[in-house]
N, C-alpha and C positions, 0 to 999 in steps of 0.2 A: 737438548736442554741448554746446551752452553750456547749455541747461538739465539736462543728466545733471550740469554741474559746480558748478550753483547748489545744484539738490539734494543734493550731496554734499557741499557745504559748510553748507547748512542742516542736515544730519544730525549734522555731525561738531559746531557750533554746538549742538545739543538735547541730545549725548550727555556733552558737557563739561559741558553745564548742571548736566544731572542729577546728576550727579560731584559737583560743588562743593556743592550743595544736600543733597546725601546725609552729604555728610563732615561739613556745618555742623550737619545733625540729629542725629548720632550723637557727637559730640565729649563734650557735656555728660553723657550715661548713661555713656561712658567713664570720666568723670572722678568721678562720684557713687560713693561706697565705702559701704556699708550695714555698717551696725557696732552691736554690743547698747545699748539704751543704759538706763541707770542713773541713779536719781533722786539726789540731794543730801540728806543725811540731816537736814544741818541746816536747808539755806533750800529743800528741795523742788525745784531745775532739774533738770531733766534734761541729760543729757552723756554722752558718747561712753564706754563703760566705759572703753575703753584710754586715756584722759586720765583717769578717778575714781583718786583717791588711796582707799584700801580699808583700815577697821580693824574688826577683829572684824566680818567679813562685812556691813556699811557702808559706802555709798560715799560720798564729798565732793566736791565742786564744787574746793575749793582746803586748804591747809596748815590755815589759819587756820579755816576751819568744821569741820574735822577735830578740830583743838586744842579749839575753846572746846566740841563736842559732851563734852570727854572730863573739862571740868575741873570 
């Protein structure tokens, strides 16, 4: 009887393991969003489109590379 109760507490011990371990690998894929991403017209980075500020089908990094491409 005491060893049916070891083993059931070493199983219930493995199965939690694997729980916790499963939740900590899968957290980070959750959190990653894959998104187009688009060069900087003026200084060349690349960047998330939905952050590029966009003129005449051109994208920018920020306000001010947008500006000086246009002046």
């Amino acid at each position: 009887m005491r060893t049916l109760l070891i083993f059931i507490a070493l199983a219930l011990i493995v199965m939690i393991g694997k729980r916790l371990l499963q939740k900590s690998r899968t957290r980070p894929t959750q959190r990653a969003v894959s998104a187009n991403m688009v060069q900087c017209a003026h200084c060349g980075i690349y960047i998330p489109q939905h952050e590029a500020l966009a003129r005449d089908s051109r994208f920018y990094c920020s306000a001010a590379h947008r500006d000086e491409d246009h002046d």
